[in-house]
C-alpha positions as CSV (number, residue, x, y, z in Angstrom):
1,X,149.2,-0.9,99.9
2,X,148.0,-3.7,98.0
3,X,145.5,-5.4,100.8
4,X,142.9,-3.9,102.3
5,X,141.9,-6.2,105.1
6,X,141.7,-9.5,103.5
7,X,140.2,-8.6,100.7
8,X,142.6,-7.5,97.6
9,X,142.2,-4.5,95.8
10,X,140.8,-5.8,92.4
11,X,138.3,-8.2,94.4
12,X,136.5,-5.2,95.8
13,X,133.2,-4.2,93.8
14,X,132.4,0.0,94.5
15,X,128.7,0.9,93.9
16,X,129.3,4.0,96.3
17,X,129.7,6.3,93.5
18,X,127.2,8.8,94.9
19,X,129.5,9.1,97.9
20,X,132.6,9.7,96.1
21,X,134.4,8.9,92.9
22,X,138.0,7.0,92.6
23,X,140.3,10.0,90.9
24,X,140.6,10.3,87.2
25,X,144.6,9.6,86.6
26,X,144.7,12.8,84.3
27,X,143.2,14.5,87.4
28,X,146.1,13.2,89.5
29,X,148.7,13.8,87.4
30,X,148.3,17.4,86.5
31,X,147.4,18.2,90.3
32,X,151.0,16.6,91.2
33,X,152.8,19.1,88.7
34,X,150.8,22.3,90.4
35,X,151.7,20.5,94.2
36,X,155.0,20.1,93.5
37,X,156.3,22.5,90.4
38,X,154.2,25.7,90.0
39,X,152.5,25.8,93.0
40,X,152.7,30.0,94.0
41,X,149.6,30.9,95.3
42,X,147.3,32.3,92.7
43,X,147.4,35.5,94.4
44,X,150.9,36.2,94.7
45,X,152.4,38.9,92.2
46,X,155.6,36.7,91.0
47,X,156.1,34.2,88.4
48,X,154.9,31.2,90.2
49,X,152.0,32.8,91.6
50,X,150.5,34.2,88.5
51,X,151.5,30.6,87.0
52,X,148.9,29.3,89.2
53,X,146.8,31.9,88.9
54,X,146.9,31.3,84.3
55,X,145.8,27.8,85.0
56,X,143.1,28.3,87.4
57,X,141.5,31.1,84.9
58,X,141.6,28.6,81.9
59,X,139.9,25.9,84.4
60,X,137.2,28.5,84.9
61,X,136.9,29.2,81.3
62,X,137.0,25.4,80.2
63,X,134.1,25.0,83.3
64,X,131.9,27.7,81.9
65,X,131.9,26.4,78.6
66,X,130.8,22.8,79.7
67,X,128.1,24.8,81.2
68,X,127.3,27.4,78.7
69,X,128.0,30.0,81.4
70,X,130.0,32.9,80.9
71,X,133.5,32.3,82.8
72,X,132.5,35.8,85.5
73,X,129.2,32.8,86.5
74,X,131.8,30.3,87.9
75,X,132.9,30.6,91.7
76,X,135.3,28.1,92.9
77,X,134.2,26.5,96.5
78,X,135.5,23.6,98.6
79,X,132.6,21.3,97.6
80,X,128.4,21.3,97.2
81,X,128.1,21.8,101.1
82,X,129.8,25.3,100.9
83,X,128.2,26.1,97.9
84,X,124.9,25.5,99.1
85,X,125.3,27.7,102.3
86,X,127.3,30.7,100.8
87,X,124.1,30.8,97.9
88,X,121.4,30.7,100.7
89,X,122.6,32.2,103.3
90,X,123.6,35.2,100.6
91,X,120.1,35.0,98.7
92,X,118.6,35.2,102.1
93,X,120.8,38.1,103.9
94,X,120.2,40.4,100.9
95,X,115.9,40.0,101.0
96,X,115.2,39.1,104.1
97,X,113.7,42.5,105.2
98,X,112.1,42.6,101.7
99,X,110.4,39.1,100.9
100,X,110.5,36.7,103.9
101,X,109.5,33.0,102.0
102,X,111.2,30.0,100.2
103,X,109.9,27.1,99.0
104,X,111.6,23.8,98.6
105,X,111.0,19.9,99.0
106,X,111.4,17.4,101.3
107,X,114.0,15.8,99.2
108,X,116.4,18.1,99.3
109,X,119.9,17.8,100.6
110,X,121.0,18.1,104.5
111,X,123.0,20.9,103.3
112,X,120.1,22.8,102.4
113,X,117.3,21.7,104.6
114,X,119.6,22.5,107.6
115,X,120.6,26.1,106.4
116,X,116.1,26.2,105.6
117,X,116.0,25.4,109.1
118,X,117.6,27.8,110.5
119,X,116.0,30.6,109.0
120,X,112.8,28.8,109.8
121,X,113.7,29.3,113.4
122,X,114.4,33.0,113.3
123,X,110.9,33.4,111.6
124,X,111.1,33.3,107.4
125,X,108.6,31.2,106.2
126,X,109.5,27.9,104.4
127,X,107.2,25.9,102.8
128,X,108.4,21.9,102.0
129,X,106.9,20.8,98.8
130,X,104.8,17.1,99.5
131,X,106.3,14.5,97.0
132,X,104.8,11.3,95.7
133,X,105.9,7.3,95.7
134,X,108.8,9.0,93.4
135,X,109.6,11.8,94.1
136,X,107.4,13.9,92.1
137,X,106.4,17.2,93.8
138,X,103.1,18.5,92.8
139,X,102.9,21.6,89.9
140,X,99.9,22.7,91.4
141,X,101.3,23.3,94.9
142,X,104.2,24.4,93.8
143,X,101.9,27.0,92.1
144,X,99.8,28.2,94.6
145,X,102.6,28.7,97.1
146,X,104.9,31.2,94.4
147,X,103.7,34.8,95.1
148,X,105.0,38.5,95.4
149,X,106.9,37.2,99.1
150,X,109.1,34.6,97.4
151,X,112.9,35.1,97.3
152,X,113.8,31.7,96.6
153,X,112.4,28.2,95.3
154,X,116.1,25.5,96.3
155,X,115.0,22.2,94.4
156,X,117.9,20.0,93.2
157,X,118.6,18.5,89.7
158,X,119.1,15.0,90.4
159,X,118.1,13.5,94.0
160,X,121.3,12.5,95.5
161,X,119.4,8.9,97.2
162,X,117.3,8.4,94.3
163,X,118.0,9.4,91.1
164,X,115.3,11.7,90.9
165,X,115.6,14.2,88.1
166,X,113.9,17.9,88.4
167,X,112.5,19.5,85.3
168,X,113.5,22.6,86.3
169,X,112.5,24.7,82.9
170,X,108.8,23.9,84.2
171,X,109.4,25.2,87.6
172,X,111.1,28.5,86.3
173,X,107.9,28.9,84.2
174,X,105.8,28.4,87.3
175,X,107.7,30.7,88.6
176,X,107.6,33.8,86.2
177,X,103.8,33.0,86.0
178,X,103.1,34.3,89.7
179,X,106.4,36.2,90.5
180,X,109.3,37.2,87.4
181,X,111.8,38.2,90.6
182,X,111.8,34.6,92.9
183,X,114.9,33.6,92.1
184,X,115.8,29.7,91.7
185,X,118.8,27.7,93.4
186,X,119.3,23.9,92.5
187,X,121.9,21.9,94.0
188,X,123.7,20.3,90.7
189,X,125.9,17.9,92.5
190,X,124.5,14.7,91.3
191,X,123.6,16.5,87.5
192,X,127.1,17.4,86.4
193,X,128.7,15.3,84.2
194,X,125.2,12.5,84.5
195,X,123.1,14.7,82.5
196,X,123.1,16.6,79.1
197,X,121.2,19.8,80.1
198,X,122.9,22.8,82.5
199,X,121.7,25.2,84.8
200,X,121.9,27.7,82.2
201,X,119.4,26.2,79.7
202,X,116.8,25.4,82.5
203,X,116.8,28.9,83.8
204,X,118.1,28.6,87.1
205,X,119.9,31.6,88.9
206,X,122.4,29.4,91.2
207,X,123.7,25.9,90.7
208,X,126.3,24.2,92.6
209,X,128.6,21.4,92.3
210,X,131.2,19.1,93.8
211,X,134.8,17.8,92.6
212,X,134.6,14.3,94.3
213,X,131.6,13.5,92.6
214,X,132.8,13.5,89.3
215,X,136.2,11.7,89.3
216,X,137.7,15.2,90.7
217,X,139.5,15.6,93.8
218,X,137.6,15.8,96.9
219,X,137.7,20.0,98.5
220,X,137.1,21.6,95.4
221,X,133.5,22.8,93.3
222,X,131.9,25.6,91.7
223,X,129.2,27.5,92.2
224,X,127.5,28.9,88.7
225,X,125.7,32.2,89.9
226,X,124.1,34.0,87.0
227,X,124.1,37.3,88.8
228,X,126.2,38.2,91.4
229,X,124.2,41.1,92.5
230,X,121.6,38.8,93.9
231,X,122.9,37.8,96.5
232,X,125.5,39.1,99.3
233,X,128.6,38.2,100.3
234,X,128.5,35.9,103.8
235,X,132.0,35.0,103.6
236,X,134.6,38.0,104.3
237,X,138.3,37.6,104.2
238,X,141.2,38.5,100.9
239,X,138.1,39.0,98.5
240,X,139.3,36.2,95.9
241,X,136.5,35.1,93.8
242,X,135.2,38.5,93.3
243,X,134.6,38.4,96.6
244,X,131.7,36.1,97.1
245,X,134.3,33.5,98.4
246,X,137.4,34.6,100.0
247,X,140.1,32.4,101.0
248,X,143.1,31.1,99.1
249,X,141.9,29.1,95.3
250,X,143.2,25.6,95.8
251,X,144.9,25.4,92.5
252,X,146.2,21.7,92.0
253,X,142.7,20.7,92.9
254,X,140.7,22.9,90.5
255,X,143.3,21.6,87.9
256,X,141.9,18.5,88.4
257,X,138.9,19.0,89.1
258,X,138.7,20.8,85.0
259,X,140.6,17.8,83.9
260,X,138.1,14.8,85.3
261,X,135.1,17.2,83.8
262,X,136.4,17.0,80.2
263,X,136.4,13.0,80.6
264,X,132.6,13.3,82.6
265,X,130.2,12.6,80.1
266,X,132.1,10.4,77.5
267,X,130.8,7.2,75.7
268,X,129.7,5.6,79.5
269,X,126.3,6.6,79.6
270,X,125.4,3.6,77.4
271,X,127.4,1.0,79.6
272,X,125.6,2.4,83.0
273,X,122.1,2.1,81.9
274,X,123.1,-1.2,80.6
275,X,124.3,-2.1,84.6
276,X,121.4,-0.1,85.9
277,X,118.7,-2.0,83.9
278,X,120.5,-5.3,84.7
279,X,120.5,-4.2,88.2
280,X,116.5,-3.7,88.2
281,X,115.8,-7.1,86.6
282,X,117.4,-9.4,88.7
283,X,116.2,-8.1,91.7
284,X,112.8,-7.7,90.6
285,X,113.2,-11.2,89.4
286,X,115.1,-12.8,92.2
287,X,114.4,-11.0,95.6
288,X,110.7,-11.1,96.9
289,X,109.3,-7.9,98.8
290,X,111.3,-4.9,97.5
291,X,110.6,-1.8,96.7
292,X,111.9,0.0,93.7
293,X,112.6,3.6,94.2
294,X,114.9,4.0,90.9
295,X,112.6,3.0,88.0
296,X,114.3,3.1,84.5
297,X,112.9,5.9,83.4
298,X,113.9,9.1,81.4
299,X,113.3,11.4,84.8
300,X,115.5,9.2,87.1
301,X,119.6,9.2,86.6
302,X,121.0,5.6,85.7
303,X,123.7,6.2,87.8
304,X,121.5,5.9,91.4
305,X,119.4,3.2,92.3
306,X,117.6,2.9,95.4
307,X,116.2,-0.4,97.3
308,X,114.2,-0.7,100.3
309,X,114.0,-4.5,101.3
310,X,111.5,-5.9,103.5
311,X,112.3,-7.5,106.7
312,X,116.0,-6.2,106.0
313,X,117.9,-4.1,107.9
314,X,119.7,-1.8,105.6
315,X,122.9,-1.2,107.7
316,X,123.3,-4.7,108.8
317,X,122.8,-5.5,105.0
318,X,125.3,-2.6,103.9
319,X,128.0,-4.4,106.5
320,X,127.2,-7.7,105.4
321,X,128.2,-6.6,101.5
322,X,131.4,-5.0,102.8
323,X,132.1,-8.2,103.9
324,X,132.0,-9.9,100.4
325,X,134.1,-7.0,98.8
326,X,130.6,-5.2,97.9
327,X,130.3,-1.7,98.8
328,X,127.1,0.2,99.0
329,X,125.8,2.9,101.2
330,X,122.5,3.2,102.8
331,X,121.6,7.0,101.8
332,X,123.1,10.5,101.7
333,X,126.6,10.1,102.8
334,X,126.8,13.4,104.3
335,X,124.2,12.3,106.9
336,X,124.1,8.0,106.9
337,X,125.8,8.6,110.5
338,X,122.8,10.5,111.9
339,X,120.0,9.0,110.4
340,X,118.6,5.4,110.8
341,X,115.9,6.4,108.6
342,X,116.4,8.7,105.0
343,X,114.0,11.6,105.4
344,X,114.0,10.9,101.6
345,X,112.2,7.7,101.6
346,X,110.2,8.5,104.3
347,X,108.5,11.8,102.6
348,X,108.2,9.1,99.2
349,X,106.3,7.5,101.5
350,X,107.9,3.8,101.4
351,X,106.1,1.6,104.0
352,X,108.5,1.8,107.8
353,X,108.9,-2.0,107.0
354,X,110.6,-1.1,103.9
355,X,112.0,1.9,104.9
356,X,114.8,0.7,107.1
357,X,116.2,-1.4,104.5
358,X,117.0,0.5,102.1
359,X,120.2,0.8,100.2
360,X,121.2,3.1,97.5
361,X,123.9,1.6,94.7
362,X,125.3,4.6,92.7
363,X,127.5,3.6,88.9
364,X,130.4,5.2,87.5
365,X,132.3,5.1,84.2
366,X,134.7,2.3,86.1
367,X,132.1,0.0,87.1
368,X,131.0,-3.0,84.2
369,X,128.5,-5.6,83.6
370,X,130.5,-8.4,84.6
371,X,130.8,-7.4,87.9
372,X,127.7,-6.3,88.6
373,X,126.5,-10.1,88.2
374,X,128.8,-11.1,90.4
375,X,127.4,-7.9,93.0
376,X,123.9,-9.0,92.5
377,X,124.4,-13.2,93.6
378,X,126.0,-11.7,96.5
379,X,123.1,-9.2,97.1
380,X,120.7,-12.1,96.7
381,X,122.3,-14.6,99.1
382,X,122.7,-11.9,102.0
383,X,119.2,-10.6,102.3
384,X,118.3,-14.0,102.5
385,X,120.8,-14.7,105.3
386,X,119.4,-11.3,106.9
387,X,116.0,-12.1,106.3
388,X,116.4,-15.9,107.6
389,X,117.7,-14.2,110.6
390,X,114.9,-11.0,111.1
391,X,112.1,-13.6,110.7
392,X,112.8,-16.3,113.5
């Protein structure tokens, strides 16, 4: 297809990156050849199968290298969703009749609050970490609520709305101070590939990630478990990965899911805080009555900024942008249909007024400056259209 509705292809502008991530052609490429030429399944005893079986070893070994993991620490999933349930649920099947509380914030993921939730209803205690105007939890909470009942502290790297990035060295030290054994999950999603350091070097116990995010494929991630005897298996079946996640490896994507990681963090990281500081200076400049939940600053990723417009309506803004060929989203993807308002924002504690329009513009290694000029006129002119409109 060359169209897409009336707009044509190299006219649209993508700041969804957050969302998902346009392919890396290396990543296509080598997951046609494992589609089309060895594709046995990894499991089967013949030539093709253990052909499929080679390459999805050496992904794991490339993987735990980028992570300074040992390849035994890498556990291939569908995505961050199922990564995030098979680590919790497990953590909390194996202690639950042992320790019976977890602490996390309220900036967490869907994918983890909901699981939280759950649990919460059958009668483990979960404490929600309060969080400041960005994001910051408090140290001192955090450190009062740690003690000889904790399983589990689940905060993630990098807020997946915001940017937000979690010095988790400082909470694993918070943690050993009160209780050595409370383990530490972090969803890494948003992290891999944006940021230096790895779950390894900050001490964390389980970290997981997502394909899509990175310029991967979408149906494919890893989970990096330090210890497998931490937690216990939820999900029964063939006993692939060791056992912690049966089901059939999906090869072609895990092929190319290795491939778009050795391009992640390349010489881009320059180029997006370029765009993201441009971003933050016309609109501070040009739009009255924003907020700013994405400061430049070294504990917030370039690659996310978040916006919360007064007298705006963020999904009537969002729509009006797709119009112009500008896409955008208006939170977490993986819950934008349920929520009006991003339990995110809220528990930074952005004004209601605010609050409902906000958008969140995420970068990626294919976006430029050029374009995000163009992007930020259109941004001005249509929350002044909205605005004109909201205010009669």
């Amino acid at each position: 297809m060359t169209e897409y509705g009336v707009l044509q292809l190299n006219d649209r502008i993508y700041l969804d990156n957050s969302a998902t991530t346009k392919v890396d052609p290396n990543s296509l490429e080598i997951m046609n050849y494992y589609h089309s030429v060895d594709y046995g399944n990894p499991s089967s005893l013949h030539r093709m199968g253990m052909a499929g079986e080679k390459k999805m070893e050496e992904a794991r070994e490339t993987i735990a290298s980028l992570f300074k993991a040992k390849p035994r620490q890498i556990v291939f999933t569908s995505g961050g969703t199922e990564g995030n349930n098979l680590i919790l649920r497990g953590v909390i099947e194996k202690y639950k009749t042992r320790k019976s509380k977890i602490i996390t914030s309220k900036m967490e993921h869907p994918s983890v609050l909901e699981v939280l939730k759950e649990y919460e209803e059958q009668g483990l205690q979960v404490v929600y970490l309060e969080v400041n105007q960005w994001g910051d939890y408090n140290e001192e909470e955090l450190l009062k609520e740690v003690d000889s009942d904790t399983m589990l502290v689940s905060m993630m790297k990098v807020n997946n709305e915001t940017g937000k990035i979690n010095d988790l060295k400082k909470i694993r030290q918070i943690c050993d101070r009160k209780n050595p054994e409370c383990l530490i999950h972090s969803d890494w999603v948003q992290a891999l590939g944006k940021i230096a350091t790895s779950p390894v070097d900050e001490g964390v116990d389980f970290a997981t990630t997502s394909g899509h995010k990175v310029h991967g494929p979408k149906g494919v991630g890893f989970m990096y478990i330090k210890n497998q005897q931490k937690l216990q298996s939820v999900m029964k079946g063939g006993g692939q990965e060791n056992g912690i996640r049966s089901g059939t490896q999906n090869v072609p994507a895990i092929a190319g899911f290795e491939e778009a990681l050795k391009n992640a963090r390349s010489d881009h990281a320059g180029d997006i805080r370029q765009m993201k500081q441009k971003i933050l200076t016309f609109v501070d400049e040009n739009i009255e009555e924003v907020s700013i939940n994405s400061p430049l600053r070294d504990d917030f990723s370039d690659h996310i900024i978040s916006l919360s417009f007064n007298d705006v309506k963020g999904e009537i803004l969002l729509h009006s942008l797709e119009q112009k060929g500008v896409y955008v989203s208006t939170g977490s993807a993986c819950s934008s249909k349920k929520e009006k308002d991003s339990p995110v924002i809220k528990a930074m504690g952005i004004p209601d007024e605010y609050r409902k329009g906000t958008i969140r513009i995420s970068l990626s290694k294919y976006n430029s400056v050029d374009e995000m000029g163009r992007a930020l006129q259109i941004l001005k002119e249509e929350v002044k259209k909205i605005r004109k409109v909201l205010r009669r």
